[in-house]
C-alpha positions in Angstrom: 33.8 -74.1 -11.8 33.5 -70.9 -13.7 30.0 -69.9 -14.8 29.5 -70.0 -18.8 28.2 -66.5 -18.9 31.6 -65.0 -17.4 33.7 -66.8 -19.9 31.0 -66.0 -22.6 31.3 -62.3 -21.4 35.0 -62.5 -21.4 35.6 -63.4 -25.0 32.5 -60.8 -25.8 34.4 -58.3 -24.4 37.7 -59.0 -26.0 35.6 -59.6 -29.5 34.2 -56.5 -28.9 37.8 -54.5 -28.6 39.0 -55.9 -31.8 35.5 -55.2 -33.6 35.8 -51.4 -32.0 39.5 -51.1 -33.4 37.9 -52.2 -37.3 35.0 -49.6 -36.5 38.0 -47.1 -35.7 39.7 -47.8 -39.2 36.4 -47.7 -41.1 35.5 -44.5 -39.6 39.2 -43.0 -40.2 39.0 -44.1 -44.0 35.2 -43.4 -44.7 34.2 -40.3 -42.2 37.9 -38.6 -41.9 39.3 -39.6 -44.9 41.9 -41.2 -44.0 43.9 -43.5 -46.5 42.5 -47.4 -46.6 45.9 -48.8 -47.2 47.3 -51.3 -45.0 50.5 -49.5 -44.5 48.1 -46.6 -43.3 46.2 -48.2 -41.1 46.8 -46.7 -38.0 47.0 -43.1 -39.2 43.8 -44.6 -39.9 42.5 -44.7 -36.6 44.5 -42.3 -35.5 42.1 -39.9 -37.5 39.2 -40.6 -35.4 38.9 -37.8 -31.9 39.4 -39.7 -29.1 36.1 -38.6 -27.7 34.3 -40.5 -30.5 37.1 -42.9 -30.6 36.5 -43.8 -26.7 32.8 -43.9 -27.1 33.2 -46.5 -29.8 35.2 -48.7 -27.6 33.3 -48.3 -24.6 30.1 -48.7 -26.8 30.9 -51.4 -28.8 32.8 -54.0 -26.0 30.0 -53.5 -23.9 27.2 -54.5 -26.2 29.2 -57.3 -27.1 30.0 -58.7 -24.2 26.5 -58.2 -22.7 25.3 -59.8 -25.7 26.9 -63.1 -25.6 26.3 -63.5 -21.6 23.2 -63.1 -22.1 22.6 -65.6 -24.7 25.2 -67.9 -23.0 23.7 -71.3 -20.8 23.6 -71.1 -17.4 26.0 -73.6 -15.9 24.5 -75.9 -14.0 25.4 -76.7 -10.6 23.2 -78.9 -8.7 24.6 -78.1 -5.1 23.0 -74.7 -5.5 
């Protein structure tokens, strides 16, 4: 049996890749002025630095994922 905080920290993490990638876009559009139109989108986030662009990733999926394991139940297993 896998432990709910692993599978809570799982889908945190994966939440917190696709909430990074908006954070890309909105920087692009509102910080590099980048165009907000969908056909634009990834030049987009293309217009964030990839220093700023991997600290956001790194930043945001960890938080998230911390976040919901540590508000996830612990599974209870009574042989331990």
């Amino acid at each position: 049996m896998v432990e709910s905080k692993v599978i809570a920290g799982a889908a945190g993490g994966g939440i917190g890749g696709a909430l990074a990638t908006f954070t890309l876009w909105l920087l692009g559009v509102f910080v590099w002025g980048a165009s907000s139109a969908a056909d634009q989108a990834e030049k987009a986030v293309a217009a964030v630095p990839t220093p700023v662009a991997g600290l956001v990733l790194i930043v945001l999926s960890s938080v998230v994922a911390f976040a919901a394991g540590y508000v996830a139940p612990h599974t209870h297993r009574p042989d331990a």
